[in-house]
Gaussian input, Z-matrix of N, CA and C with variables (Angstrom, degrees):
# hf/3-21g

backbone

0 1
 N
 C     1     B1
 C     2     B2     1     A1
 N     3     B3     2     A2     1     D1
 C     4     B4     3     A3     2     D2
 C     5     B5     4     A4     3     D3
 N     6     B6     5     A5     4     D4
 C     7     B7     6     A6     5     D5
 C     8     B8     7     A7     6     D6
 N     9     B9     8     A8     7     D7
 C    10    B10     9     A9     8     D8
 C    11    B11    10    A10     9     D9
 N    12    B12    11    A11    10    D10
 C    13    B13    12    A12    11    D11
 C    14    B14    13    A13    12    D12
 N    15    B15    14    A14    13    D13
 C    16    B16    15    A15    14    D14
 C    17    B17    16    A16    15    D15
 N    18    B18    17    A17    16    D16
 C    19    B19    18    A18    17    D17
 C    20    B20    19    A19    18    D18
 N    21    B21    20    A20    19    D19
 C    22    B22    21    A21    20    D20
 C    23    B23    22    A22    21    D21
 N    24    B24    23    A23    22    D22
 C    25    B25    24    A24    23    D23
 C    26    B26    25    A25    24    D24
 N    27    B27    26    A26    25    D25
 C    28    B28    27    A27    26    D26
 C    29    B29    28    A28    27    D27
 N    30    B30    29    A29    28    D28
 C    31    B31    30    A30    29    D29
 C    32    B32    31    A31    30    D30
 N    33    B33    32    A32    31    D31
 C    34    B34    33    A33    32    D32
 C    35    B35    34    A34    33    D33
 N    36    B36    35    A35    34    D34
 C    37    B37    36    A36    35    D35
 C    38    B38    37    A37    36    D36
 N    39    B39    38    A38    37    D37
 C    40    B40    39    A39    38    D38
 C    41    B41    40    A40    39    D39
 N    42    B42    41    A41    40    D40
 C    43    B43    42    A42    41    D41
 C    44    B44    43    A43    42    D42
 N    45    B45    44    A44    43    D43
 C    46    B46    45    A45    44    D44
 C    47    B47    46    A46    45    D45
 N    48    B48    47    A47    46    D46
 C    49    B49    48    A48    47    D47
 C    50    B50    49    A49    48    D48
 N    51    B51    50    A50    49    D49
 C    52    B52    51    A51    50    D50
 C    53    B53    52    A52    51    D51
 N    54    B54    53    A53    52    D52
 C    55    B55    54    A54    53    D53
 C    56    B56    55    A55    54    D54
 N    57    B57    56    A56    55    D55
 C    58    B58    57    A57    56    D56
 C    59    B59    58    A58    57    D57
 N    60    B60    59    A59    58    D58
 C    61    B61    60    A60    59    D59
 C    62    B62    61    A61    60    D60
 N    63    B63    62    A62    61    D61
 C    64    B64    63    A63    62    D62
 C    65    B65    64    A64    63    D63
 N    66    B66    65    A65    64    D64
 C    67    B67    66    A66    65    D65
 C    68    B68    67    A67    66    D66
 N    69    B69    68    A68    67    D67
 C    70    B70    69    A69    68    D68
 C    71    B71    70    A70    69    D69
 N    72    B72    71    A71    70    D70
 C    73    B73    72    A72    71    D71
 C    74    B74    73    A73    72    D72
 N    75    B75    74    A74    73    D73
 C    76    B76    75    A75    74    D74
 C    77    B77    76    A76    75    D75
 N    78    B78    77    A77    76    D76
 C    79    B79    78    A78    77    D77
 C    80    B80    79    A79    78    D78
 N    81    B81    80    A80    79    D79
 C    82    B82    81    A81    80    D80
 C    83    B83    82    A82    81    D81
 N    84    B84    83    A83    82    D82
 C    85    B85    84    A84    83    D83
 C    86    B86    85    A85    84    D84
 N    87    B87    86    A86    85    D85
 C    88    B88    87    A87    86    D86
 C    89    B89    88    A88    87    D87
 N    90    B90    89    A89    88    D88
 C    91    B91    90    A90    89    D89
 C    92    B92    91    A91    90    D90
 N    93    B93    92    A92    91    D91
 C    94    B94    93    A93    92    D92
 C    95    B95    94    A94    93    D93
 N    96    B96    95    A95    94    D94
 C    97    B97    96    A96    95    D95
 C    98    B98    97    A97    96    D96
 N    99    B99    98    A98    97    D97
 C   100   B100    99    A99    98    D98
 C   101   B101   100   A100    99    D99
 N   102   B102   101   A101   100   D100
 C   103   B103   102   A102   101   D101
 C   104   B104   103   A103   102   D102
 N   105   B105   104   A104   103   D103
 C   106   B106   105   A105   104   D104
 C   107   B107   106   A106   105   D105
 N   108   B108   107   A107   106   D106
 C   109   B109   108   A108   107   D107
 C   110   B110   109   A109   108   D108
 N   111   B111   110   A110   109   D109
 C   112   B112   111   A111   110   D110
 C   113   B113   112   A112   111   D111
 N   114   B114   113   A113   112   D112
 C   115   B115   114   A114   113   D113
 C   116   B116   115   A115   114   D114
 N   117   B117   116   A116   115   D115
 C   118   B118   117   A117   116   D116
 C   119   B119   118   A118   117   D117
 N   120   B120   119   A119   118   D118
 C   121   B121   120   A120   119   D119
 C   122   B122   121   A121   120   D120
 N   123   B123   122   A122   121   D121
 C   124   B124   123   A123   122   D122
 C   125   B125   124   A124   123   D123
 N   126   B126   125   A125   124   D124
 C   127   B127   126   A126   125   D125
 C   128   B128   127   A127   126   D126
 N   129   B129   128   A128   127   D127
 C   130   B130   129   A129   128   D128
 C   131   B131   130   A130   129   D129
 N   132   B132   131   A131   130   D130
 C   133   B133   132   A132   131   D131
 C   134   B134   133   A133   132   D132
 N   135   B135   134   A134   133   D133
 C   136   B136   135   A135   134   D134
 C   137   B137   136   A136   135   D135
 N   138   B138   137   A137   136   D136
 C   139   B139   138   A138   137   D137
 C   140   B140   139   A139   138   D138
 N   141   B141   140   A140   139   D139
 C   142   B142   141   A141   140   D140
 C   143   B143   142   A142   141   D141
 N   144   B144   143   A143   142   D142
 C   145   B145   144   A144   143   D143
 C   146   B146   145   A145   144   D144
 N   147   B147   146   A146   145   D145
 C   148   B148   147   A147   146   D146
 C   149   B149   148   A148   147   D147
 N   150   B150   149   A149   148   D148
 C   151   B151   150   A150   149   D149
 C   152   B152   151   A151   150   D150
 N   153   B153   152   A152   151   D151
 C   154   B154   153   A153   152   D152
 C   155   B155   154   A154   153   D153
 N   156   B156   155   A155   154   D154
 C   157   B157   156   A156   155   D155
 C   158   B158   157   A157   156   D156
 N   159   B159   158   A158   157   D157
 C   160   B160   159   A159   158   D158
 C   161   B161   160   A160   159   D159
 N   162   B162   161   A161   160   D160
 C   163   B163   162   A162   161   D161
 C   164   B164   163   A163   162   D162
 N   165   B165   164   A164   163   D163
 C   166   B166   165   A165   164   D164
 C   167   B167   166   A166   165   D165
 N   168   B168   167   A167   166   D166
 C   169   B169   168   A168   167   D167
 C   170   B170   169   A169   168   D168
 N   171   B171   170   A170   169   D169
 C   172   B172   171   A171   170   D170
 C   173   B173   172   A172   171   D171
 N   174   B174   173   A173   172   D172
 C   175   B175   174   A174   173   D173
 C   176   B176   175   A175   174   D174
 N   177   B177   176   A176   175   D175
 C   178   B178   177   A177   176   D176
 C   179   B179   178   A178   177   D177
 N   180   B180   179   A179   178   D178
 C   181   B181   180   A180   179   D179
 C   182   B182   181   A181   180   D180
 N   183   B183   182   A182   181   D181
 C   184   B184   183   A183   182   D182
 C   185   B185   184   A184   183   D183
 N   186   B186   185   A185   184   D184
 C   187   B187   186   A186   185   D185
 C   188   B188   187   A187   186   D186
 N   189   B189   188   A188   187   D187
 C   190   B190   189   A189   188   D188
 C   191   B191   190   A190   189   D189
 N   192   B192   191   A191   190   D190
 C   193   B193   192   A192   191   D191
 C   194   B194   193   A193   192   D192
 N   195   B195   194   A194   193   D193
 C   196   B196   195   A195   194   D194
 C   197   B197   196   A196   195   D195
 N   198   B198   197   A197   196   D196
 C   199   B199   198   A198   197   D197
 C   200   B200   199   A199   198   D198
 N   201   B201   200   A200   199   D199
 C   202   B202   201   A201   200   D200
 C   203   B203   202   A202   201   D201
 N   204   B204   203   A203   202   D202
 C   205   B205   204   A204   203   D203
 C   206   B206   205   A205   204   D204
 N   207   B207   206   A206   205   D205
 C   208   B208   207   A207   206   D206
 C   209   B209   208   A208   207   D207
 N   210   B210   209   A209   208   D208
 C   211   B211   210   A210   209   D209
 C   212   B212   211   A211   210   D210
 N   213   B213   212   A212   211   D211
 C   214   B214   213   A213   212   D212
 C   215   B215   214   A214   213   D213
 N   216   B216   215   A215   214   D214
 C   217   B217   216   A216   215   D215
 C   218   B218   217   A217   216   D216
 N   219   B219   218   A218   217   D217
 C   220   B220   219   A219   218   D218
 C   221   B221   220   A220   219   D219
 N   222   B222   221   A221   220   D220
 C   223   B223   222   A222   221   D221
 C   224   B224   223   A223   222   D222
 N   225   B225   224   A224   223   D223
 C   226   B226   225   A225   224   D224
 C   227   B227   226   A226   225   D225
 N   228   B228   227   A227   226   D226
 C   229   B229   228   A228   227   D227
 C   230   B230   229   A229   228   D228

   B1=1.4496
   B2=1.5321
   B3=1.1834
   B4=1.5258
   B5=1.6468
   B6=1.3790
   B7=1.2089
   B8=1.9184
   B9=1.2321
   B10=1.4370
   B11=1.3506
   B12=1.4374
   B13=1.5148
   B14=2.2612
   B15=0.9754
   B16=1.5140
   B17=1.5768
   B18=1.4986
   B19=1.2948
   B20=1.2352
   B21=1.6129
   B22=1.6556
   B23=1.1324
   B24=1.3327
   B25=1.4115
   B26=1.4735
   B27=1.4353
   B28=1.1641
   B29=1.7092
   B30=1.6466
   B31=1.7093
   B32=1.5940
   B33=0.8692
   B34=1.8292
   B35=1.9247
   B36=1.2536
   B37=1.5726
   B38=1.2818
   B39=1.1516
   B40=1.5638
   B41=1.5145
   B42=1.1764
   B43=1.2977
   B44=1.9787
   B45=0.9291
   B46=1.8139
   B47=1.4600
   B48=1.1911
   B49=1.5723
   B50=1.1541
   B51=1.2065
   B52=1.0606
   B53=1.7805
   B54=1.5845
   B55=1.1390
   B56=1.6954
   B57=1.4789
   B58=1.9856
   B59=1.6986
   B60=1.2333
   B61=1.5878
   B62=1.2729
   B63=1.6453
   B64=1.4278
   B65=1.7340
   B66=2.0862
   B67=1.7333
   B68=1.2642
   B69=0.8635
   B70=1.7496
   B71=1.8099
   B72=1.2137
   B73=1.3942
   B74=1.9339
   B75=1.2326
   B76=1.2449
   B77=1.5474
   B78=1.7492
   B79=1.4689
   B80=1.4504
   B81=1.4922
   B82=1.5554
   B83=1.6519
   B84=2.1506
   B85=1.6920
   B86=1.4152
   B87=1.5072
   B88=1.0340
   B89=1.6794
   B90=0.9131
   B91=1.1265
   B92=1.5774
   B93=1.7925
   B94=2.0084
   B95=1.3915
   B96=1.7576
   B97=1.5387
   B98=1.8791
   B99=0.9670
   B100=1.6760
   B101=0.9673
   B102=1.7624
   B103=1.7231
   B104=1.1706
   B105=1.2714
   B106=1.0290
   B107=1.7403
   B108=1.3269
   B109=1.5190
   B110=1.6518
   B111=1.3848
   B112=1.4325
   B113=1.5817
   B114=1.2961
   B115=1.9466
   B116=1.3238
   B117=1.3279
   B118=1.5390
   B119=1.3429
   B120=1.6130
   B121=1.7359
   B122=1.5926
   B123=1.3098
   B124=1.4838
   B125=1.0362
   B126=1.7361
   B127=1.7548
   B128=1.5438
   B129=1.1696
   B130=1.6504
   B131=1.7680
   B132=1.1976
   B133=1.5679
   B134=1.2074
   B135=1.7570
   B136=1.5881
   B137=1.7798
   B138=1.1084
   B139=2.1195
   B140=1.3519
   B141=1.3131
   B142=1.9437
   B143=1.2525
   B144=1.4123
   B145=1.9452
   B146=1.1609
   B147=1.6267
   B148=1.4705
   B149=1.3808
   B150=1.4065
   B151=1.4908
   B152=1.6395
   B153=1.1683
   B154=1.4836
   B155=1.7620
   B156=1.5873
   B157=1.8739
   B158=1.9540
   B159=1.2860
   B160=1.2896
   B161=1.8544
   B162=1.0314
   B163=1.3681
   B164=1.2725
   B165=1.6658
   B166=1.3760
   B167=1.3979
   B168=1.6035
   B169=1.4730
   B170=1.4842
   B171=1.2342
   B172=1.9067
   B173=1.4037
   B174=0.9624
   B175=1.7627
   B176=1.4326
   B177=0.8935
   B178=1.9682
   B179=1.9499
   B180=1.2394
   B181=1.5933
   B182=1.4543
   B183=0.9672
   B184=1.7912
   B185=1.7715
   B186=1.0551
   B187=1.6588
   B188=1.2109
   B189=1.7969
   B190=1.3886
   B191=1.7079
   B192=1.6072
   B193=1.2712
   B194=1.5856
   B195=1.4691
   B196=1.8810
   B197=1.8788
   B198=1.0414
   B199=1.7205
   B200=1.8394
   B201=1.0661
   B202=1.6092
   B203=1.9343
   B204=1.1298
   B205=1.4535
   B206=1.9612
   B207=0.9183
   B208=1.6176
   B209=1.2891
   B210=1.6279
   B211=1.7885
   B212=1.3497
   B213=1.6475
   B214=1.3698
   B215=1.9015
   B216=1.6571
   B217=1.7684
   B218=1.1555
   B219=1.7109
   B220=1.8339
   B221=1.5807
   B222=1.1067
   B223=1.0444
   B224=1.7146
   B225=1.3893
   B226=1.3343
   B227=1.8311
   B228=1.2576
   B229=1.2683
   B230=1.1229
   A1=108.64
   A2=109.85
   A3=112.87
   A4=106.41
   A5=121.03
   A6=113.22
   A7=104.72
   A8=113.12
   A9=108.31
   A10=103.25
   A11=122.02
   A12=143.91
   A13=81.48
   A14=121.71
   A15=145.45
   A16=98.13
   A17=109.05
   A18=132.14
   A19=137.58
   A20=108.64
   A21=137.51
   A22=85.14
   A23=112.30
   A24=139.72
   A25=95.31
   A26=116.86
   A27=133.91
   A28=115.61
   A29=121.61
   A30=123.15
   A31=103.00
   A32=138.19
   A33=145.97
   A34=108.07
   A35=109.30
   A36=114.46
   A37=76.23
   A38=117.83
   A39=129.24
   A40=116.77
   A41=144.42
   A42=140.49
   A43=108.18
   A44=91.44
   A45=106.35
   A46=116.30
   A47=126.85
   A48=125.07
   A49=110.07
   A50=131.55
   A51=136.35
   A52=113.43
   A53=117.28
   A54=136.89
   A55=89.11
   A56=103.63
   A57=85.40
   A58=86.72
   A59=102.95
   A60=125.35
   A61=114.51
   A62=115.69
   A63=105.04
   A64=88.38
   A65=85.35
   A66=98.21
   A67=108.55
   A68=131.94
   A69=124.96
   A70=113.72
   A71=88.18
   A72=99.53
   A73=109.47
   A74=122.05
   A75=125.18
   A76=119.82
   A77=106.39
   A78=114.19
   A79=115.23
   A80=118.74
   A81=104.01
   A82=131.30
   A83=80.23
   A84=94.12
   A85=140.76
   A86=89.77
   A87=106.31
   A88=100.88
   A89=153.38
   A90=160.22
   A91=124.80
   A92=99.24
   A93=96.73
   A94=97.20
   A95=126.41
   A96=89.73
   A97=112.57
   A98=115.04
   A99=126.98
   A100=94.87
   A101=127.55
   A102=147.26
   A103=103.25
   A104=134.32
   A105=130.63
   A106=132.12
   A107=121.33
   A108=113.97
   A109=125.55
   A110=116.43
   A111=85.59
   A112=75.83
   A113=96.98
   A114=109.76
   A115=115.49
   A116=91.87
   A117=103.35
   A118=114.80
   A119=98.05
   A120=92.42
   A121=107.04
   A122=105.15
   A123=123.65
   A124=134.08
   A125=118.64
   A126=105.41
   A127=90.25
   A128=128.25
   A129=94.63
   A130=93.80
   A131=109.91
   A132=121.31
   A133=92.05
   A134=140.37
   A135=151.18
   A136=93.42
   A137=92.84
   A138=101.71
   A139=102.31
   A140=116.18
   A141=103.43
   A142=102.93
   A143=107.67
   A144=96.63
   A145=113.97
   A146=133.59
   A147=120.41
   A148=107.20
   A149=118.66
   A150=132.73
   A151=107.33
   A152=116.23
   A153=123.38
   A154=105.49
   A155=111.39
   A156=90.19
   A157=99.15
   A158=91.71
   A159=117.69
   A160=112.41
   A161=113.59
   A162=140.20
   A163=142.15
   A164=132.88
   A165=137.22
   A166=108.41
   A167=95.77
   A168=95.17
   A169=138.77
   A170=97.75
   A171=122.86
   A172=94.86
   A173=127.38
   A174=116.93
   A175=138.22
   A176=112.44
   A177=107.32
   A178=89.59
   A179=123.17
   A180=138.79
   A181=133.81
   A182=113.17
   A183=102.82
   A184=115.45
   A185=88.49
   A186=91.20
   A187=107.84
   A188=100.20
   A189=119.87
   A190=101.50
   A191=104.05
   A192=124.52
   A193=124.70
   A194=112.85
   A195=139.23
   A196=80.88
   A197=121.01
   A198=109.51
   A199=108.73
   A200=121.42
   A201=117.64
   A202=81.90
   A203=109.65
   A204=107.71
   A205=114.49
   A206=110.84
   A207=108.97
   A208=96.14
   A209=107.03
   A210=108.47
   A211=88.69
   A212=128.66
   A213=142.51
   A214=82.77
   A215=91.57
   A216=98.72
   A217=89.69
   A218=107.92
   A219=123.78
   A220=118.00
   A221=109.02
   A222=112.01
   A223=143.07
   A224=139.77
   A225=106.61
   A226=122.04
   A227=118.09
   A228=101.78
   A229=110.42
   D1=146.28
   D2=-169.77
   D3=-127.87
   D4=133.31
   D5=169.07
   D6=-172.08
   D7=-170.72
   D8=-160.32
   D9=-90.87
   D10=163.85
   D11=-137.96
   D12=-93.43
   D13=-27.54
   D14=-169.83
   D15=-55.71
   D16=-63.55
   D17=169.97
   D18=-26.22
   D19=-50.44
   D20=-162.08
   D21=-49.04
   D22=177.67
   D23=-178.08
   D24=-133.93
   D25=167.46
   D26=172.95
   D27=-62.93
   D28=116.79
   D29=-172.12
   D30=73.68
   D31=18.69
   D32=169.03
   D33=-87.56
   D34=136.35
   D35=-146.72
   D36=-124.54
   D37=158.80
   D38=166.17
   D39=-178.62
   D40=168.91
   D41=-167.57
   D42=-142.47
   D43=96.52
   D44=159.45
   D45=10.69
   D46=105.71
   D47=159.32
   D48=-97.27
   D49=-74.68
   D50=-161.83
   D51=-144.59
   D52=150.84
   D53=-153.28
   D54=-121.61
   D55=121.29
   D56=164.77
   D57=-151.88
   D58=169.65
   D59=-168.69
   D60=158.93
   D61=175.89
   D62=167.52
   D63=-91.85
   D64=176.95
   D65=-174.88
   D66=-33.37
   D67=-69.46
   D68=-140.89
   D69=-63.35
   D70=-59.23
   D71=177.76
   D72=-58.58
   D73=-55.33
   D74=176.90
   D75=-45.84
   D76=-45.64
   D77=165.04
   D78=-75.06
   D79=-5.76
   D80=168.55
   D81=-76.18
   D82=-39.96
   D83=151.02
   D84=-14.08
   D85=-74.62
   D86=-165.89
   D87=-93.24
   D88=22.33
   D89=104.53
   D90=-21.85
   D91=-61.00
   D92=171.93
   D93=-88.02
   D94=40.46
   D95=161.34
   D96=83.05
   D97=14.51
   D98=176.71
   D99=-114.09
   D100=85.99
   D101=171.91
   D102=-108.15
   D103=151.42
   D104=106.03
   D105=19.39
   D106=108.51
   D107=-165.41
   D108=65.92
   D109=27.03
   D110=-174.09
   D111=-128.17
   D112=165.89
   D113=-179.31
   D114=-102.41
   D115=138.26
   D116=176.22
   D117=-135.26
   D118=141.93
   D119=167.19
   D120=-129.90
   D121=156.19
   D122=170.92
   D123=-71.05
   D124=109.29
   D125=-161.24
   D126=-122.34
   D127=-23.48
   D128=-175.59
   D129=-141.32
   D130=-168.56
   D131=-151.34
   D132=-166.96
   D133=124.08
   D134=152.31
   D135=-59.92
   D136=141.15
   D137=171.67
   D138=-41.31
   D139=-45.77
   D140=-170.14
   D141=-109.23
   D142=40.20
   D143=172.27
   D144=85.25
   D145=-33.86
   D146=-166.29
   D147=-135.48
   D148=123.52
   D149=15.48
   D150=-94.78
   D151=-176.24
   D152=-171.40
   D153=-129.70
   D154=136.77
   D155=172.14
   D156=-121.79
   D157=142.92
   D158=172.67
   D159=-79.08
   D160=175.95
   D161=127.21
   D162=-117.89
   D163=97.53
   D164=-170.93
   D165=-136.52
   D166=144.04
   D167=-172.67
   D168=58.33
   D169=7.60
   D170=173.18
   D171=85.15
   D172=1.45
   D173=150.34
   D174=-73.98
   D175=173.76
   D176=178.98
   D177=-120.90
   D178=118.80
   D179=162.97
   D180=-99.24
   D181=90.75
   D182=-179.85
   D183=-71.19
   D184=117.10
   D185=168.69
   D186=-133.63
   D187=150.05
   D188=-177.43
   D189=-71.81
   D190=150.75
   D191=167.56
   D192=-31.15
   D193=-54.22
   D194=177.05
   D195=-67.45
   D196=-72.62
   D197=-165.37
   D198=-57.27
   D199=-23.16
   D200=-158.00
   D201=-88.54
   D202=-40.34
   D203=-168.42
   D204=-71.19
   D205=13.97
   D206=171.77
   D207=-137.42
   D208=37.83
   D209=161.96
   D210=-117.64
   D211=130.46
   D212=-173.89
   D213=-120.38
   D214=117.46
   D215=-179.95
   D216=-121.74
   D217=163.27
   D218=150.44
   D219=-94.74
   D220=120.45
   D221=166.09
   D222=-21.18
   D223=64.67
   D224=-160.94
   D225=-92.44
   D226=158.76
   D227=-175.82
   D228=-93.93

């Protein structure tokens, strides 16, 4: 199942499809390491959704809601 990084739920694993945005934001992406293929899972959630923190690349990342949402992930189980 495929859907945006925005989505996840709290402990939900999934692996990178695709990166889209305009420049800035897309090259910021890919700046912390939000490529294509790399896994991430979802560890925390702000009360109203924004910002959200990941785990990628053995780091912990906070990204805003508008940035997590032009991450198109697959689902893993």
């Amino acid at each position: 199942m495929v859907k945006p990084l925005d989505e996840f739920s709290i402990g939900e694993k999934g692996v990178i499809k695709t990166v889209s945005g305009e420049g800035k934001i897309r090259r910021r992406l890919f700046d912390m390491g939000v490529t294509p293929g790399a896994e991430v899972l979802q560890r925390k959630k702000a009360p109203l959704g924004d910002p959200l923190e990941v785990t990628i690349r053995g780091y912990e990342l906070t990204l805003r809601k508008t940035e997590a949402a032009c991450v198109t992930m697959e689902v893993k189980g």
